[in-house]
N, C-alpha and C positions, 0 to 999 in steps of 0.2 A: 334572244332571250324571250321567253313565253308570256304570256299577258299577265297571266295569274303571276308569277314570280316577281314582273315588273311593279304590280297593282301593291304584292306582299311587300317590296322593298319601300315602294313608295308609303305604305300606311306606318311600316316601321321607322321611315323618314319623319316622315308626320309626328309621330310619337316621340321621337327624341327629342323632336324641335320644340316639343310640351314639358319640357323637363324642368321644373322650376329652377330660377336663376340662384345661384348661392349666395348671393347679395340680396335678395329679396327674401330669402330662406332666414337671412341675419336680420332685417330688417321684423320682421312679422316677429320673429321670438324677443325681440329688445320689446315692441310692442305690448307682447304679450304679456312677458314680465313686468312690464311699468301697472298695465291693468289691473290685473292679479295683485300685486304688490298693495295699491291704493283702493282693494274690494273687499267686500268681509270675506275673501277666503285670503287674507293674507296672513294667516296663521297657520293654514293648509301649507301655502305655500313654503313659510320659512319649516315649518315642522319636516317638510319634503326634502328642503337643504340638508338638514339636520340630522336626514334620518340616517344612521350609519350602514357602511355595505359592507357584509360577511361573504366574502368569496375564498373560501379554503381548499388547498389542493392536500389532502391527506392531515396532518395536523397543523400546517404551515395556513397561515392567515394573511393573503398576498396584500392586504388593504390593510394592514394593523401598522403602526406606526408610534413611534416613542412612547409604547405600554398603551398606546391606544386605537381602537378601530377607525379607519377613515370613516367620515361622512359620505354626504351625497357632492355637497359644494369641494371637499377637499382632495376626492377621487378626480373631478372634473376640471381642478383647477392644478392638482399636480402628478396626477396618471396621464388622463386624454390630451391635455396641452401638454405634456409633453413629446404626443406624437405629430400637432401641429405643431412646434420647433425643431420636430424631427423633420418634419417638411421643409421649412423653413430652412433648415440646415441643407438638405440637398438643393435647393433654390440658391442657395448662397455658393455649396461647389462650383454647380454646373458654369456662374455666372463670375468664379472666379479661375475656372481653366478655360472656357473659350465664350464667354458673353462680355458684359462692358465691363470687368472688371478683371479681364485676363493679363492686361498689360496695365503699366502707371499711365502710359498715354491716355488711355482710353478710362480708367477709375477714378484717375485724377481730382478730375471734374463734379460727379459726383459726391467722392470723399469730400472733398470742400466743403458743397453745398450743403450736405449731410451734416455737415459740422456748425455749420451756421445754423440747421434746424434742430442742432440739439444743445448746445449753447446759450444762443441767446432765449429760447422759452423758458428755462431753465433761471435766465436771471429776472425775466418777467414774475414768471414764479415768485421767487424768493424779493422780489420788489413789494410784495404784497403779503405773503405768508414767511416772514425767515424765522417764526419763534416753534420749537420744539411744543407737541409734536406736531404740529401743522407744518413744517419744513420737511417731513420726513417724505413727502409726497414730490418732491420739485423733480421728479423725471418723470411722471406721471406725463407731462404736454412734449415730451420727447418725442414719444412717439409718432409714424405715421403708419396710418392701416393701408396697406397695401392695396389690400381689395377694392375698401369705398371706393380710394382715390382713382384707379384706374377705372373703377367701373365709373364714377362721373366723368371723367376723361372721352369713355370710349362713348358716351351718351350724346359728344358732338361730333360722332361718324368722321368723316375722312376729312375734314376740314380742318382735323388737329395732324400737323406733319409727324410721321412717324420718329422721327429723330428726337420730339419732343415726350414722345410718350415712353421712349428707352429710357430718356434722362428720366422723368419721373420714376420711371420702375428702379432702374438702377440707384437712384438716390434715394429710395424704400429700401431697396435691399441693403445697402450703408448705414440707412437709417434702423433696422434689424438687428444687423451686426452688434450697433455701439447700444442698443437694447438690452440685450443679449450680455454684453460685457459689463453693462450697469448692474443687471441680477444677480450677477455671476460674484461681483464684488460687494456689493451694497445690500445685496436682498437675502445672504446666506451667515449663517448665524454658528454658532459652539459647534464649530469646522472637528468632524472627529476622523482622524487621522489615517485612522486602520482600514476600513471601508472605503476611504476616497481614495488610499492606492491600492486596495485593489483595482477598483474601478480604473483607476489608470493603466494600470496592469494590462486587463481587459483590452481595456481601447488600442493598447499595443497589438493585441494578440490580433483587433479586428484590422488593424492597418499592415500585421503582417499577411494575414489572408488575403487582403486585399494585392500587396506585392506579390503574392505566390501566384494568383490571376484565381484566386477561387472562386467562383461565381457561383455557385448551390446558396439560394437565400439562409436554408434553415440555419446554416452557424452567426451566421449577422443577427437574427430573429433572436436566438437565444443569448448571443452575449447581449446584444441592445437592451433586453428585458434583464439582465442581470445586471448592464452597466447602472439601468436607470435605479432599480432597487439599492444598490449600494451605493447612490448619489441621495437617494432619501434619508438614508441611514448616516449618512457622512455628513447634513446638514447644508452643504451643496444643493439649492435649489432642481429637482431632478429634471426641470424643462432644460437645463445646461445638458444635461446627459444626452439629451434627444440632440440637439444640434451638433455635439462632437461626436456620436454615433454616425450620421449622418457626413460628420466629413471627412470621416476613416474609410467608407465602402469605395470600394474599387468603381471609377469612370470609364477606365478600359472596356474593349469588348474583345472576345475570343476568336470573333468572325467579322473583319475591316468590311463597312456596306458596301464597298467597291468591289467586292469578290462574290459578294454573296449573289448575286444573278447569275455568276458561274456555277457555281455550286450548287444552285437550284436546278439549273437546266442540268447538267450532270447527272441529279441526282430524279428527276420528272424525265428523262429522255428513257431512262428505267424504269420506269413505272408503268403497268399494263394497264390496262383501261378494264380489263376482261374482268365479269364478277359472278358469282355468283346471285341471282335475282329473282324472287318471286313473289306477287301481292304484299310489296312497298316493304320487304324485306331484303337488304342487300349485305352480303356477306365477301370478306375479302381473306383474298389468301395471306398466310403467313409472308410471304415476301413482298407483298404489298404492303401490310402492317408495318415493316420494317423499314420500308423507302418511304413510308408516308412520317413513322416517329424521326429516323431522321431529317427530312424538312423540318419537321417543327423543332427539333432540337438544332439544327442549325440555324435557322431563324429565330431563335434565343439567344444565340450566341450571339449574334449581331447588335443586342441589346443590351445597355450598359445596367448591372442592378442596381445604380443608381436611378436610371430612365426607370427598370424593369418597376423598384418600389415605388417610386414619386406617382405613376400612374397607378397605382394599384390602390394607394391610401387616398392620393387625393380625392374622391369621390367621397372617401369617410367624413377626413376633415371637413371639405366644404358642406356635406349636407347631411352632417352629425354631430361631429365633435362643435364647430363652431356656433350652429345653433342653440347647441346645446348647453355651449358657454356664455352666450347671450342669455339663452335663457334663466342661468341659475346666477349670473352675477348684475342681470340689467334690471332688477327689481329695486327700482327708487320708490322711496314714500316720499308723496310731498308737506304731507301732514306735521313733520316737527321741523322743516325748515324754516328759520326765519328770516327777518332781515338781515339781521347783524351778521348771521353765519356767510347771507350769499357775499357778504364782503370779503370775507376770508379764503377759504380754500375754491368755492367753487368758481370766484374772480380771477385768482390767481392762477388755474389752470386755462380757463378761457382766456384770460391776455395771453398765456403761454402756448393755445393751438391757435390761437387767429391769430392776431397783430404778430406776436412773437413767433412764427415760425414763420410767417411768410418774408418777417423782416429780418430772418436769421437766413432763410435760404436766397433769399434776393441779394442780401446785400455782400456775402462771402460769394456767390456766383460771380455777379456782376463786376466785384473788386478782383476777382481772380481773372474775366476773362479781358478788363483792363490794363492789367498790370502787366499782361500776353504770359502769363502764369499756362493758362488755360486758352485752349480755343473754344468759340462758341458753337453748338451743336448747330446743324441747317434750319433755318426756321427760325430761327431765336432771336429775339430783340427784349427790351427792356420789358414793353409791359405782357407782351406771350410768359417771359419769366415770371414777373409776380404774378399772375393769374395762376400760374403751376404752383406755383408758392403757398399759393392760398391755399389749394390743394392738400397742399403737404400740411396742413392744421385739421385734415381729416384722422385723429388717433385713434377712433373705437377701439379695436380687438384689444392690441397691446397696452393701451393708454389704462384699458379696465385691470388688465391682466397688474400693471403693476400697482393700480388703486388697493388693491387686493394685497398686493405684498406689502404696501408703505402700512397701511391703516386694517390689518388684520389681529388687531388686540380689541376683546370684545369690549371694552373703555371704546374703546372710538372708530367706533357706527355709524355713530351720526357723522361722525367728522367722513366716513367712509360715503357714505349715504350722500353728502355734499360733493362730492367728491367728482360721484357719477352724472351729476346734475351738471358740475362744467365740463367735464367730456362730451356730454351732450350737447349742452349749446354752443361748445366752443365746433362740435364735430357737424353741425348743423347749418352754422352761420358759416365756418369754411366750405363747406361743398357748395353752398348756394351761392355766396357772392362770386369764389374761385369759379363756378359755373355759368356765371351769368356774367361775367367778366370777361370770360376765354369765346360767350356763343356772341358778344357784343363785337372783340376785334378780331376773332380769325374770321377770314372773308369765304362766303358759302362758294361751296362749290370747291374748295381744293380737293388739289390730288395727292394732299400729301408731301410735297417736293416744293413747299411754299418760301420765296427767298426773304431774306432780312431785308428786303427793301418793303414787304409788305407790311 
């Protein structure tokens, strides 16, 4: 390889490795929002919420919605997230045909925990807030955010055993799941009939495609956008539509990876090198054109349009839609909070992401892998679990998402506005201590492969 070309690769190395982190991209916009929120342009800022979005395709008003046009905040929180549970939803396939949740041996475990971490925050909750409507919030500390957690995880480099950090993900993914099924039941209102089976309709039609081996994105792209509009119109919360969209598309692929080396060499042993070339213009015959579109149509095939979308959005999600949801829903004022309120709602979700999630997923783990229910993953002893535990009291994304749904009647704001204050410290004080608790007893210098004796 040439100097220049090595020097080009190398700079374009360099450059990706400046890509800012999506977790730091979440962080700065929750920032921003609290700033803004508590500055004299916090009227800019709510008016920007507020402001409604006219996008019409011919007389059709793709954002109007029960005789009215969406907002800024309402596009954000139920168009865009619904293409982060559309992610979400392929995250949940892949990891229930061949990740930890393909077999009961292997989900098992997990599921448990999972259950212990949406359970008991839940009665912490309601220990503190059970009178209406301050009770309508109690899945609010259910959640765990995926991302923080893992990203504080992977902040203690190799020293955390792999086997530990699957459990975690996988018991987020569980944790999603029964999210997911809370919305779907509790957060969806005057169910109108007609629209929801189409919509079901739909999803048949996308999971027969999917049996026929269709793999052309553009008919998934256009029922997914229909499924989700007629899960708006149905009263079905339409971030459900992103995730059952998502677990209709075909995992298969057209071309097994184990062949596809053959059929490259096949199809490159035909391929003439000869071009046409002069001052940094290179022109290729019609038969070359044709052995080069097949590679690349074979090398498509090899890829499942489950794989093919999940890479294609995520880059949105992470460093769009998610910011973007931080941004329009992490605007707390601190100005009308009082005492008496922090005793209410914003207590009772902070006992529900700290104490109560670490004591929901310790204590269903721990009972399960005594009982020999469950085997214990490599690496795992009593206090590596609660330290993961604590973890798991990291809720941002989701936790906001359903503050949103509990406390979205313009009556109670403030109660909403408290809301996000204990997500906050409850999301706060679990990463820190869960962080400084795991960099305290996992011993430096693992490889990973660390036993229960340690």
């Amino acid at each position: 390889m040439s100097t220049d070309s090595t020097q080009h690769r190398s700079f374009a190395q360099r450059l990706y490795a400046l890509r800012p982190n999506p977790t730091v991209l979440l962080f700065i916009a929750t920032i921003a929002a609290i700033l803004i929120a508590n500055s004299p342009w916090n009227d800019a800022y709510n008016a920007f919420l507020n402001h409604p979005v006219h996008i019409a395709v011919g007389d059709v008003d793709i954002f109007r919605h029960a005789g009215h046009t969406m907002t800024v905040s309402q596009v954000v929180n139920d168009a865009l997230m619904a293409i982060f549970f559309f992610l979400v939803g392929l995250e949940i396939k892949q990891e229930l045909l061949v990740g930890e949740l393909s077999s009961p041996k292997k989900a098992l475990l997990p599921i448990i925990a999972a259950l212990g971490g949406m359970v008991v925050p839940v009665l912490f909750f309601l220990a503190i807030a059970n009178q209406h409507p301050q009770s309508i919030g109690a899945a609010i500390p259910m959640a765990t955010d995926i991302a923080f957690a893992l990203a504080v995880l992977t902040a203690l480099g190799s020293r955390v055993p792999k086997s530990l950090r699957i459990f975690l993900a996988a018991l987020a993914v569980v944790d999603d799941i029964g999210g997911i099924i809370v919305i779907a039941i509790f957060y969806s209102t005057h169910i109108s009939w007609l629209p929801l089976g189409i919509g079901f309709a739909l999803l048949g039609i996308t999971l027969l495609l999917g049996r026929l081996k269709i793999h052309t994105l553009e008919p998934y792209i256009v029922l997914g956008i229909a499924v989700w509009a007629l899960f708006l119109q149905s009263g079905i919360h339409p971030t459900i539509a992103g995730v059952l969209i998502a677990l209709c598309l075909p995992a298969g692929t057209k071309v097994h990876i184990g062949k596809l080396s053959s059929y490259l060499s096949d199809l490159t042993s035909r391929l003439s090198t000869e071009a046409r070339e002069a001052k940094g213009a290179l022109v290729l015959s019609h038969e070359q054109l044709k052995i080069i579109g097949g590679i690349k149509s074979t090398a498509t095939k090899a890829i499942s349009p489950v794989q093919i979308i999940e890479h294609a959005i995520a880059p949105l999600v992470n460093y769009v839609i998610l910011p973007l949801f931080a941004f329009v829903n992490a605007g707390i004022t601190f100005g009308g909070i009082t005492s008496e309120g922090l005793l209410g709602v914003p207590l009772a979700i902070f006992l529900g992401l700290f104490p109560g999630k670490a004591i929901g997923i310790t204590l269903f783990t721990w009972v399960a892998i005594r009982m020999g229910i469950c085997a214990a993953p490599v690496g795992m002893n009593l206090r590596r679990l609660i330290g993961l535990s604590i973890l798991g009291g990291i809720g941002f994304t989701v936790s906001l998402f359903i503050a949103n749904l509990s406390y979205d009647d313009p009556s109670m704001l403030a109660m909403l506005n408290e809301a996000k204050l204990g997500i906050f410290v409850g999301t706060i004080v679990s990463g820190i201590v869960g962080y400084a608790l795991l960099y305290r007893i996992l011993p430096k210098g693992a490889d990973g492969e660390i036993s229960e004796a340690h």
